[in-house]
C-alpha positions in Angstrom: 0.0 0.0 0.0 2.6 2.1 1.0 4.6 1.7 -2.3 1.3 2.7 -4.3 1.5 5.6 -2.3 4.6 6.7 -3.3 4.2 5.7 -6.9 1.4 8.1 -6.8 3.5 10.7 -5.3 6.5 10.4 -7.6 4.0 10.5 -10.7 2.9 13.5 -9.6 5.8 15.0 -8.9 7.2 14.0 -11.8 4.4 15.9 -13.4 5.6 18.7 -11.9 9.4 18.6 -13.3 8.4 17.4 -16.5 6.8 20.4 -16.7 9.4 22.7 -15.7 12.1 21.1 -17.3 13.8 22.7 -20.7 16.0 21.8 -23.4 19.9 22.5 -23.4 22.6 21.1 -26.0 25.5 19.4 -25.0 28.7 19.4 -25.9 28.2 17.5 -29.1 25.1 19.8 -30.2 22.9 17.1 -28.8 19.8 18.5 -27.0 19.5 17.2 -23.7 17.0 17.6 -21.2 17.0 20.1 -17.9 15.1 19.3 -14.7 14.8 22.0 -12.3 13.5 20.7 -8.7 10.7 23.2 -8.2 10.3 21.8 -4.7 11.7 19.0 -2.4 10.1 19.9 1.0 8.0 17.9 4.2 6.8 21.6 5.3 4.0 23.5 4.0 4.9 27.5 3.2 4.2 28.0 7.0 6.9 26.0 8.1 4.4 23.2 9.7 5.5 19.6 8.8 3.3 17.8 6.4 1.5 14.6 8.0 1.6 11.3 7.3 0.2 9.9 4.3 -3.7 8.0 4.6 -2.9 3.8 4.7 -6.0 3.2 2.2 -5.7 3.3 -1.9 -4.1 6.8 -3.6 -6.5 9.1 -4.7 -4.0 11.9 -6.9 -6.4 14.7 -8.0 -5.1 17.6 -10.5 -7.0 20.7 -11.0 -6.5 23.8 -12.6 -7.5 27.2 -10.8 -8.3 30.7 -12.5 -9.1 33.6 -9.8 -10.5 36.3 -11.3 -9.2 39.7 -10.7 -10.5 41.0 -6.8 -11.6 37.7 -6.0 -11.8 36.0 -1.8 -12.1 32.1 -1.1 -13.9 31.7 1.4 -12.1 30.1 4.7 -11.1 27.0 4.4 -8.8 24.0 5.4 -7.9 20.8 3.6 -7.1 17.4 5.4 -4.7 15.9 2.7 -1.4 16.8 1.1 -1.6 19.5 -1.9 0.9 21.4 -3.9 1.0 23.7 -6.9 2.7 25.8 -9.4 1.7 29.3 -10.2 1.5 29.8 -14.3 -0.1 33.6 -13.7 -0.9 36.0 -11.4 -0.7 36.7 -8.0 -2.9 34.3 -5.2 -2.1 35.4 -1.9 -2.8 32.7 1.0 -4.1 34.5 4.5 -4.7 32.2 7.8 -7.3 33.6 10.3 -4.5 34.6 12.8 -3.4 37.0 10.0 -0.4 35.7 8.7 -0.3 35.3 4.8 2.2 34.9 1.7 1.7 36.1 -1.6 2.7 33.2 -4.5 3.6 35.0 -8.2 4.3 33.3 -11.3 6.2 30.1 -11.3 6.0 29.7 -7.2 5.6 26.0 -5.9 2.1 26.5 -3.6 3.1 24.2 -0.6 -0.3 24.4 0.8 -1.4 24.0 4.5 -2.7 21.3 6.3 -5.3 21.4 9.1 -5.0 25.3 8.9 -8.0 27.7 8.2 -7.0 30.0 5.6 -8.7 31.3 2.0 -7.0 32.7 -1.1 -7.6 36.2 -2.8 -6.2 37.6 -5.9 -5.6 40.7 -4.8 -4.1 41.9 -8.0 -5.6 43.3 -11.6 -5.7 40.3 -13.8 -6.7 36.3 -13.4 -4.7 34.0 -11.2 -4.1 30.8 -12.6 -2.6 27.8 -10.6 -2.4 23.9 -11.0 -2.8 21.9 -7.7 -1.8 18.4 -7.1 -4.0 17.1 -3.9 -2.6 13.4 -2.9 -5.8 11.9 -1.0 -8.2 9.2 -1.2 -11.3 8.1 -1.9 -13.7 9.6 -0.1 -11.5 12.3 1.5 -12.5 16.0 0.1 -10.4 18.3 -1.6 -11.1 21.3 1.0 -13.8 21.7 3.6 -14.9 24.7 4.3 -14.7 26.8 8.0 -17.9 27.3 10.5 
């Protein structure tokens, strides 16, 4: 079980730098491919560790998110592991004891866990960001605050 978990993980992951990878030559004139590690962390953005993966059957969920320009989540927390990569925009993330952090184009989004925050693009033009949430079945993306 533990090993599908990881598979999961990696593919995603991998996801992740095949995406940010790019093409160099080498010393023959051979192009060759560059992976940059975009992140390589067990801490979400506010230094909390991430916990421990579910024992049950992966559940890896991809989404992509435009904010509109102005736009407020509302709060919210999420029980499982998620991670993303800015592609435009500004999305900054505030907790409800006021701290926040403001993620621009081509940040990793190490998201929190067990925290109740929301998102707001607080800027002129869309937000877009792919998350990666590694879950299962069953467990939802985000749950909202009372």
């Amino acid at each position: 079980m533990k090993k599908l978990i990881l598979v999961g993980l990696l593919a995603t992951f991998g996801i992740i730098c095949v995406w940010a990878q790019t093409v160099e030559k080498n010393k023959n004139g051979k192009e060759e491919v560059r992976v940059d590690i975009l992140a390589e962390t067990s801490q979400s953005w506010d230094g909390a560790t991430l916990p421990n993966y579910p024992t049950t059957t992966p559940k890896i969920t991809i989404l992509r998110y435009t904010f509109p320009a102005h736009q407020r989540l509302s709060p919210h927390t999420h029980s499982i592991i998620n991670c993303g990569v800015m592609l435009k925009g500004e999305l900054t993330i505030v907790t409800t004891d006021g701290r926040e952090h403001t993620f621009k184009e081509g940040d990793v989004v190490m998201e929190m866990i067990g925290t109740i925050h929301y998102g707001e693009n607080r800027g002129n033009e869309d937000a877009e960001v792919i998350m990666f949430y590694a879950g299962t079945e069953g467990l939802p993306l985000k749950e909202e605050a009372k």
